[in-house]
C-alpha positions as CSV (number, residue, x, y, z in Angstrom):
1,X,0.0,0.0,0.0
2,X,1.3,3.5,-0.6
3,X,0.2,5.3,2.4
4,X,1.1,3.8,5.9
5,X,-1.6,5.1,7.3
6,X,-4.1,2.5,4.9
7,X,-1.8,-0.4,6.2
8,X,-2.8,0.8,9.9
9,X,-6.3,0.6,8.7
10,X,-5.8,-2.9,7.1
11,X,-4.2,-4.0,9.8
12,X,-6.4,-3.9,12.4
13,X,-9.0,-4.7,10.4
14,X,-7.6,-8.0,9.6
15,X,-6.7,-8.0,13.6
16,X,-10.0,-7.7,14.2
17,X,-11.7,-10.1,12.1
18,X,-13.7,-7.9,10.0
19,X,-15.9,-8.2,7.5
20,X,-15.2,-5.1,5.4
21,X,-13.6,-2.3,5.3
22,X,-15.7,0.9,4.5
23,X,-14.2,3.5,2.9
24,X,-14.4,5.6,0.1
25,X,-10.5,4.9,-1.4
26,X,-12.1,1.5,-2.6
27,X,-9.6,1.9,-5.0
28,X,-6.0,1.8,-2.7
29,X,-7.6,-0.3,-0.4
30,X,-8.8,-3.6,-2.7
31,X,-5.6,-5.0,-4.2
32,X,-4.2,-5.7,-0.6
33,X,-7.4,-6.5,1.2
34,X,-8.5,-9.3,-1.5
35,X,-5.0,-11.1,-0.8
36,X,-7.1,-11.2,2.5
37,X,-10.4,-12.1,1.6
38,X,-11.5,-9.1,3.2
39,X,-13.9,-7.0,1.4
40,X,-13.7,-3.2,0.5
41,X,-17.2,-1.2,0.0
42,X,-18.4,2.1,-0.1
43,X,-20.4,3.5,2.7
44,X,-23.3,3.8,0.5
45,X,-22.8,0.3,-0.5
46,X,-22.5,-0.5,3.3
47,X,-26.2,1.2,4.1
48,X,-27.5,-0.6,1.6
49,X,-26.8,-4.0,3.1
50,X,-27.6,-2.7,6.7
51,X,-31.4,-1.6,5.2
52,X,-32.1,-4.2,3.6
C-alpha cells in the first residue's frame, strides 16, 4: 500500500476479524485487502446491506 496510514487501517481490520472495510478509497484499499479475503465497500454500499 502506498500510504502507511491504509496499512494501519488494514491492519487492524484483519486483527480484528472484519468483514469489510468501509471506505471511500475502494480503489487503494482492494488490491491488498482481496489477498485477505477481506472485502472493500463504499459507505453507501455498506447502508444498503444494513437496510435491507
Amino acid at each position: 500500500m502506498q500510504d502507511a496510514d491504509d496499512e494501519m487501517v488494514l491492519e487492524t481490520a484483519l486483527n480484528g476479524t472484519a468483514d469489510a472495510i468501509v471506505t471511500h478509497n475502494v480503489r487503494d484499499f482492494l488490491p491488498a485487502a482481496s489477498r485477505f479475503n477481506l472485502r472493500v465497500v463504499t459507505p453507501a454500499t455498506a447502508v444498503e446491506e444494513i437496510i435491507k
